[in-house]
VMD Tcl script that builds the backbone (N, CA, C; Angstrom):
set m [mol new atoms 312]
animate dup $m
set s [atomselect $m all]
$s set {name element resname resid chain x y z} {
  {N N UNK 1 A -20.644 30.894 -4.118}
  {CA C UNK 1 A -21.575 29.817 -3.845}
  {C C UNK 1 A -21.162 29.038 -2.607}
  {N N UNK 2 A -19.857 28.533 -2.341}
  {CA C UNK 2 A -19.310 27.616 -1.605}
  {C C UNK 2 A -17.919 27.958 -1.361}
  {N N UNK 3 A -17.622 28.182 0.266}
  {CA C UNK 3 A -16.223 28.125 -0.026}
  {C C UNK 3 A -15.641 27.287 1.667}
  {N N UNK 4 A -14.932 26.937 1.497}
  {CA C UNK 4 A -14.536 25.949 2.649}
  {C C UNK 4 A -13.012 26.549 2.859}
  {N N UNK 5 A -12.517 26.879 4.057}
  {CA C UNK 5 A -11.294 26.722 4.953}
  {C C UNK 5 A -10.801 25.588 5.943}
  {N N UNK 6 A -9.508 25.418 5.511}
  {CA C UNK 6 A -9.163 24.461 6.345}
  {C C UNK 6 A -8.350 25.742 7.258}
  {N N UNK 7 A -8.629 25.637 8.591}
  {CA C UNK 7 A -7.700 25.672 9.756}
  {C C UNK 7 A -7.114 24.987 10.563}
  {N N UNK 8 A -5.614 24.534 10.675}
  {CA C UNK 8 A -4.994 23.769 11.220}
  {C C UNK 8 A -4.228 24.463 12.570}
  {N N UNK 9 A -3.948 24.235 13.431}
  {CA C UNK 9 A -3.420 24.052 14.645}
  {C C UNK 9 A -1.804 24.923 14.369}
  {N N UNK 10 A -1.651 25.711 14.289}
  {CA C UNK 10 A -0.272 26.253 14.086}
  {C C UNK 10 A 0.609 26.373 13.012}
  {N N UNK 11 A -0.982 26.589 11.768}
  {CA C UNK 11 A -0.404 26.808 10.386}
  {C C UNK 11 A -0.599 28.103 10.001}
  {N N UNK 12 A 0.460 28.946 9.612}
  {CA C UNK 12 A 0.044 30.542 9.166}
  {C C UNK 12 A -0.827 30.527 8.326}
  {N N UNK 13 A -1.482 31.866 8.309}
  {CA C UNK 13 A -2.770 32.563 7.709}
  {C C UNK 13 A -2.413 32.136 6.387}
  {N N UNK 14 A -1.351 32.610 5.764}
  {CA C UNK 14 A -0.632 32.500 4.631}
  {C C UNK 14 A -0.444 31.069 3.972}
  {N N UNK 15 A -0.561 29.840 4.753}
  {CA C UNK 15 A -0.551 28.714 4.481}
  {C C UNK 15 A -1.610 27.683 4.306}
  {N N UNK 16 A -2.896 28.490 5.277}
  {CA C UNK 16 A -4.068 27.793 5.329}
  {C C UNK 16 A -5.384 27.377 3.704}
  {N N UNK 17 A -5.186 26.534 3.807}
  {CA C UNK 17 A -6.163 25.707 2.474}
  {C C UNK 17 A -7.559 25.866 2.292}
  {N N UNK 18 A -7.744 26.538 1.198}
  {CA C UNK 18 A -9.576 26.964 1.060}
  {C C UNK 18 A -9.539 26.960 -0.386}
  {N N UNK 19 A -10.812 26.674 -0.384}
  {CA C UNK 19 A -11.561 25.718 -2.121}
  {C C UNK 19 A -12.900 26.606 -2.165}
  {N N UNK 20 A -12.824 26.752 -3.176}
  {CA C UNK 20 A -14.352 27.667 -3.243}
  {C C UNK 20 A -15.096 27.372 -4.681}
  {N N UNK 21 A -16.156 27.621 -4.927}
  {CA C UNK 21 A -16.990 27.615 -5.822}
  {C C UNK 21 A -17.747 29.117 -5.999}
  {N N UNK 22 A -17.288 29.150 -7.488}
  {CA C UNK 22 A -17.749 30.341 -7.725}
  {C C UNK 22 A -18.842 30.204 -8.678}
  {N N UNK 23 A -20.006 31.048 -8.467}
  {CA C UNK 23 A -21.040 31.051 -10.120}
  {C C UNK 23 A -20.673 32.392 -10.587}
  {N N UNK 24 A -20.245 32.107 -11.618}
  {CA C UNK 24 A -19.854 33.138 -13.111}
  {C C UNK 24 A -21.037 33.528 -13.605}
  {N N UNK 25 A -21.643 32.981 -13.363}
  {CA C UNK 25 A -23.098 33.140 -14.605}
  {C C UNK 25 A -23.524 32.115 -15.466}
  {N N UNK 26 A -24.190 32.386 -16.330}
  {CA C UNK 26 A -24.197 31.355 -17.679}
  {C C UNK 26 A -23.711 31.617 -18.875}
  {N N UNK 27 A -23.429 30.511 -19.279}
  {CA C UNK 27 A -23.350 31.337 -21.012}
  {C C UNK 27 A -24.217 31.010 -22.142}
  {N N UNK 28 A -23.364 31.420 -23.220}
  {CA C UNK 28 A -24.519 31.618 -24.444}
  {C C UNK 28 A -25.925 30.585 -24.585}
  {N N UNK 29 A -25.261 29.340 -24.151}
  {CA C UNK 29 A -26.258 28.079 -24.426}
  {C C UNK 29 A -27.079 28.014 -22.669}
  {N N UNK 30 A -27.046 29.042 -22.117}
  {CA C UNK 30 A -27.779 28.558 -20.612}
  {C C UNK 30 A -26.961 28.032 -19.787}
  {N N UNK 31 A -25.827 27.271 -19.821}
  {CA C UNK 31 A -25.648 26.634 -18.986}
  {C C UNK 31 A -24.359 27.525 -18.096}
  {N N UNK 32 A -24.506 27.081 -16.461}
  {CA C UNK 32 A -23.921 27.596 -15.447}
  {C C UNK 32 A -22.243 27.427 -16.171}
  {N N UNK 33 A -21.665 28.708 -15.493}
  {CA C UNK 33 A -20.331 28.704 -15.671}
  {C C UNK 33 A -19.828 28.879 -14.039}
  {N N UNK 34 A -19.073 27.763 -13.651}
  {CA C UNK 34 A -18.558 27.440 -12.365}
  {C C UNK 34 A -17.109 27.713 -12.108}
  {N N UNK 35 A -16.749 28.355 -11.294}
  {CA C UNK 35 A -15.017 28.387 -11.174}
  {C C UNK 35 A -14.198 27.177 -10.073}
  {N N UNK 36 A -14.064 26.775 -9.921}
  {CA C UNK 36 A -13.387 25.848 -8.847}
  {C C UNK 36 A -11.986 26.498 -8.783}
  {N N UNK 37 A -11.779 26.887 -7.006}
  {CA C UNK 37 A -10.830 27.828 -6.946}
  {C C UNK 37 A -10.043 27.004 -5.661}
  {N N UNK 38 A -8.521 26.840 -6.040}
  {CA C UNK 38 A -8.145 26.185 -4.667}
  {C C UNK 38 A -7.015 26.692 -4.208}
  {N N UNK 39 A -6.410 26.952 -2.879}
  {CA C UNK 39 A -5.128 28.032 -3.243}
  {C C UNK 39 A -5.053 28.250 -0.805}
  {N N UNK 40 A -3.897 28.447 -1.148}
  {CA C UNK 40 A -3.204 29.174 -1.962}
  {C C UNK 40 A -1.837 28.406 -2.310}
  {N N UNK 41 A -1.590 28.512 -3.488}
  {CA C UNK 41 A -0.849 27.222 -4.094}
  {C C UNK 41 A 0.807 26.838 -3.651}
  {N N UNK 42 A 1.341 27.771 -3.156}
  {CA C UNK 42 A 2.415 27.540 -2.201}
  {C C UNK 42 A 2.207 26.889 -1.043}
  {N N UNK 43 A 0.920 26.211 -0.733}
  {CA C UNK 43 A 0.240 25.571 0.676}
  {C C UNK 43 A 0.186 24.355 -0.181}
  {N N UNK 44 A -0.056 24.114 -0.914}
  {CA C UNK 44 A -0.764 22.992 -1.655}
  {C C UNK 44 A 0.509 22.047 -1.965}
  {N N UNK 45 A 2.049 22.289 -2.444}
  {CA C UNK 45 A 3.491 21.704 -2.774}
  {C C UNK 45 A 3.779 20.647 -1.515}
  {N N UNK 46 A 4.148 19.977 -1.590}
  {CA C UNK 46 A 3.854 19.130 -0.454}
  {C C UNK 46 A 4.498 17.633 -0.691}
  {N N UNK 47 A 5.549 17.159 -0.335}
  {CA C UNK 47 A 6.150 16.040 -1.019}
  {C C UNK 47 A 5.609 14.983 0.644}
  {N N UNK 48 A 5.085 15.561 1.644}
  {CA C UNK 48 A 4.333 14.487 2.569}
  {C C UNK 48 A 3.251 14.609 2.635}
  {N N UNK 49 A 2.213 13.643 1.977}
  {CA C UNK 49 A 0.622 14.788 2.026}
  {C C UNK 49 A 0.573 14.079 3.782}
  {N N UNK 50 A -0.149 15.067 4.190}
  {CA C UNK 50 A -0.948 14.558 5.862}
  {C C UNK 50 A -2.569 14.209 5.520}
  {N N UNK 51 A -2.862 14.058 6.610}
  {CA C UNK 51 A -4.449 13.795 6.797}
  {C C UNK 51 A -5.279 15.007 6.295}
  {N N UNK 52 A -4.323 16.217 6.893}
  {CA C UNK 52 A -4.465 17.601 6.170}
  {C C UNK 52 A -4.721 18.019 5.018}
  {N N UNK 53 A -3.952 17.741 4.312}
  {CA C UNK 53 A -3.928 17.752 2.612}
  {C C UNK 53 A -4.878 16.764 1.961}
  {N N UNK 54 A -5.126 15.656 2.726}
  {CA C UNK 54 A -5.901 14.752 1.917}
  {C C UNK 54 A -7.236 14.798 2.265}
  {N N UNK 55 A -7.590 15.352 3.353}
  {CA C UNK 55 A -9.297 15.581 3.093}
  {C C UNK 55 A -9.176 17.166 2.311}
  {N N UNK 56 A -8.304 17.601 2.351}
  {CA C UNK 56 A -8.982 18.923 1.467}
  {C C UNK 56 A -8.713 19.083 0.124}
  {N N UNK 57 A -7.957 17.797 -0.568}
  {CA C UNK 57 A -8.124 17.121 -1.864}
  {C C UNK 57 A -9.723 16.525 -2.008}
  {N N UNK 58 A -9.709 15.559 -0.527}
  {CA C UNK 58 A -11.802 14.849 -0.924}
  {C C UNK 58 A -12.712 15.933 -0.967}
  {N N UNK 59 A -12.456 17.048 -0.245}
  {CA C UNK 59 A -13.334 18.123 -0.297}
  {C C UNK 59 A -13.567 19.244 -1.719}
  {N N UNK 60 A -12.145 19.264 -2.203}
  {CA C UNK 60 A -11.761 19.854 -3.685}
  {C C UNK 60 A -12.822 18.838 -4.493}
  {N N UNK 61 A -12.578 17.367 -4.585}
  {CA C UNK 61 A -12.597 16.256 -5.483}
  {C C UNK 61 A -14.165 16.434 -5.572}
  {N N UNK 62 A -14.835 16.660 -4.024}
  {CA C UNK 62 A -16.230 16.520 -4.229}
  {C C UNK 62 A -16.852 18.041 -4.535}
  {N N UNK 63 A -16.211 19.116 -4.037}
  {CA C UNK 63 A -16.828 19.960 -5.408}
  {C C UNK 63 A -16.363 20.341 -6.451}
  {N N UNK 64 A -15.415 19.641 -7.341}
  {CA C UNK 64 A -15.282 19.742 -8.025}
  {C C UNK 64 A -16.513 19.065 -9.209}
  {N N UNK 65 A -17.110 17.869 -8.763}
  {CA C UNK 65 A -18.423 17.254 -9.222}
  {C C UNK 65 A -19.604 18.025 -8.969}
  {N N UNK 66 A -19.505 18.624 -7.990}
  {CA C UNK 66 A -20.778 19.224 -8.018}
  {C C UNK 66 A -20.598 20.493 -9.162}
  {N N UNK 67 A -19.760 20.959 -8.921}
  {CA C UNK 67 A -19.489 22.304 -9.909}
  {C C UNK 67 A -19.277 21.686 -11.624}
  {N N UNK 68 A -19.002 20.323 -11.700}
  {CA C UNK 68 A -19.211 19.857 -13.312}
  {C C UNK 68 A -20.698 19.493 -13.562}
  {N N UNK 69 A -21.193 19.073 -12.373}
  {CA C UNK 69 A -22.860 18.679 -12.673}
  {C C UNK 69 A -23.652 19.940 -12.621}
  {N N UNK 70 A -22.954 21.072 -11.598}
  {CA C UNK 70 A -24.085 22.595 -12.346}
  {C C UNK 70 A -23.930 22.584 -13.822}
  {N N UNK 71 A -22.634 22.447 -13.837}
  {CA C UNK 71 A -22.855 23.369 -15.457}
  {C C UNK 71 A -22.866 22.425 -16.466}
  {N N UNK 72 A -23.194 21.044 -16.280}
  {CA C UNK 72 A -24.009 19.857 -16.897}
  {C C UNK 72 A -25.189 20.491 -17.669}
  {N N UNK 73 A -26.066 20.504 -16.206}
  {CA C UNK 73 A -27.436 20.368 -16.296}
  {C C UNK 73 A -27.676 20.996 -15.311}
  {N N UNK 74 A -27.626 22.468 -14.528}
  {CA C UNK 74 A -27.671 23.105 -14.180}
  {C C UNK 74 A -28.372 22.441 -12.006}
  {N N UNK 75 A -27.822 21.703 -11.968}
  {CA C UNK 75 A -28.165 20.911 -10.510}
  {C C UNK 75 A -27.477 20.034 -10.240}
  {N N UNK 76 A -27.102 19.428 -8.675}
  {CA C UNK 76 A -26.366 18.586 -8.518}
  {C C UNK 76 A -26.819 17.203 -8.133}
  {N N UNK 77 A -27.948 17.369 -8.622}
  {CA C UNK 77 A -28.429 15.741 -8.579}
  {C C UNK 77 A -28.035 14.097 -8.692}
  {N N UNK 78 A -27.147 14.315 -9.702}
  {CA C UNK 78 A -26.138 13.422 -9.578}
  {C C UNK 78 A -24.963 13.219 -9.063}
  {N N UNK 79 A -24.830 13.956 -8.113}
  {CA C UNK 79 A -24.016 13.590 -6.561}
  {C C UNK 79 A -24.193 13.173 -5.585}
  {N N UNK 80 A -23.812 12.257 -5.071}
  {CA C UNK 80 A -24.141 11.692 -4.054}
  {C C UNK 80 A -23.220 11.707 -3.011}
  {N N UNK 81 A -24.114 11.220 -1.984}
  {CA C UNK 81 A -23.150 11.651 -0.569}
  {C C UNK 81 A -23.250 10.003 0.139}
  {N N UNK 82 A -22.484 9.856 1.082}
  {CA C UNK 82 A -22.838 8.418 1.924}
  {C C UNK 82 A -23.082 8.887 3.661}
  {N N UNK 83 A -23.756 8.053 3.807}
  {CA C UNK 83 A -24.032 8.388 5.694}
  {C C UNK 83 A -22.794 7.553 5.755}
  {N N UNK 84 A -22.036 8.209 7.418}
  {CA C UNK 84 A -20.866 7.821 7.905}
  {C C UNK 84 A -20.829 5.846 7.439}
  {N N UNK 85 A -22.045 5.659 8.192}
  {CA C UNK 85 A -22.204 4.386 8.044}
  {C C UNK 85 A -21.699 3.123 7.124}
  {N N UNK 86 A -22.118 3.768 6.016}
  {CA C UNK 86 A -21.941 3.544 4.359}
  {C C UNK 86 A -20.923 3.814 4.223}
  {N N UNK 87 A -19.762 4.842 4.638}
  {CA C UNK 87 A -18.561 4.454 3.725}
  {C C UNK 87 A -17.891 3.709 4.680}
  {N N UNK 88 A -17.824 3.542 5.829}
  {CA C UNK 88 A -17.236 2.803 7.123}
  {C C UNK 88 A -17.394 1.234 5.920}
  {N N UNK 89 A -18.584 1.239 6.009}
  {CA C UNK 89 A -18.618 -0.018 4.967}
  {C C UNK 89 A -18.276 -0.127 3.422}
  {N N UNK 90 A -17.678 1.185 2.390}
  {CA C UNK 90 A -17.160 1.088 1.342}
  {C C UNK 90 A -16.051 0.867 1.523}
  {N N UNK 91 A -14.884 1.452 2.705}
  {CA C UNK 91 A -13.886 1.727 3.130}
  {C C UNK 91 A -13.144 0.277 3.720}
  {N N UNK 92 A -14.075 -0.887 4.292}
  {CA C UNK 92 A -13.656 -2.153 4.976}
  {C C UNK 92 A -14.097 -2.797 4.066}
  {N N UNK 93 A -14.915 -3.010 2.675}
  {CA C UNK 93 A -15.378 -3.852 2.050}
  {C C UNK 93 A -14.801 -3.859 0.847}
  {N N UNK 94 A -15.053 -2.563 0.378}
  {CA C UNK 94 A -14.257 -2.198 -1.297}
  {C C UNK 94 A -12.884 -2.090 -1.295}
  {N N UNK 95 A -12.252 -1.195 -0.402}
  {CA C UNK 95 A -10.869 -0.706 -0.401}
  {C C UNK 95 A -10.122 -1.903 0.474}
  {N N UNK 96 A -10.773 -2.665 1.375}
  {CA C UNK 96 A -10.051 -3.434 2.345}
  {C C UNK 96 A -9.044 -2.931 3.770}
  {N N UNK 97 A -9.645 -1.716 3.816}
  {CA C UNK 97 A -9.152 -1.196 5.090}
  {C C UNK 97 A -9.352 -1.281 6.556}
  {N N UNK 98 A -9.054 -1.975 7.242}
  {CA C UNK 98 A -9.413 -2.098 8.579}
  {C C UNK 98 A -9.638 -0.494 9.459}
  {N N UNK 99 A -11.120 -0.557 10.074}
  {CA C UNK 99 A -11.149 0.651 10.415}
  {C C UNK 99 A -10.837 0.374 12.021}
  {N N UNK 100 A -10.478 1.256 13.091}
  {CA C UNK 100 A -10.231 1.343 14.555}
  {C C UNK 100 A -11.663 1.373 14.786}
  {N N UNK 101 A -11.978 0.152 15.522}
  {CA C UNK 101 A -13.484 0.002 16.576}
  {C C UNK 101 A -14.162 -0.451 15.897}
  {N N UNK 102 A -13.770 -1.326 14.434}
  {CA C UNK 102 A -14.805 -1.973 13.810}
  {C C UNK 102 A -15.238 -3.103 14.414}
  {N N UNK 103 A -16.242 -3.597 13.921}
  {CA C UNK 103 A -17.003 -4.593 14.642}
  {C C UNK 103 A -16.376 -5.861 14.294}
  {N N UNK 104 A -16.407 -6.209 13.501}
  {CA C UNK 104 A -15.134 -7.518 12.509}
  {C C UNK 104 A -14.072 -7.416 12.607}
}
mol reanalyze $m
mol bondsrecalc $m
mol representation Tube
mol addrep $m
């Protein structure tokens, strides 16, 4: 269904981070059976996460919801996304983070 690679700048083949979504099918009761696949897990050990590791945790994190809302109710309707805009403003308002080039 979905599968995402991270490629970094002078990280072996062998080290590089990819998340995928798989459809299994359904089962007995209809509903989607989803795999959430992340690897390769000797890449993933990591006692400094970088910027690296941590968007491809937000990227895991967010399909990991979409892949619990297929096999919910077979759609991802109840996921939501934000325009850049919007989290610039969840990110300085909710969390209290000063962003570089904000306006305030």
């Amino acid at each position: 269904m979905a599968k995402v690679v991270f490629y970094g700048d002078g990280i072996p083949e062998d080290l590089q981070l990819e998340a995928s979504l798989t459809n299994n099918g359904k089962d007995e009761n209809g509903k989607f059976m989803i795999d959430l696949h992340m690897g390769p897990g000797h890449a993933l050990v990591n006692n400094e996460p970088s910027v690296y590791t941590n968007i491809f945790y937000d990227v895991v994190n967010t399909l990991d919801a979409i892949a619990r809302s297929l096999e919910e109710d077979g759609s991802y309707e109840t996921v939501f996304t934000l325009k850049k805009s919007e989290y610039e403003q969840y990110v300085e308002k909710v969390l209290g983070h000063k962003l570089p080039g904000s306006k305030e």
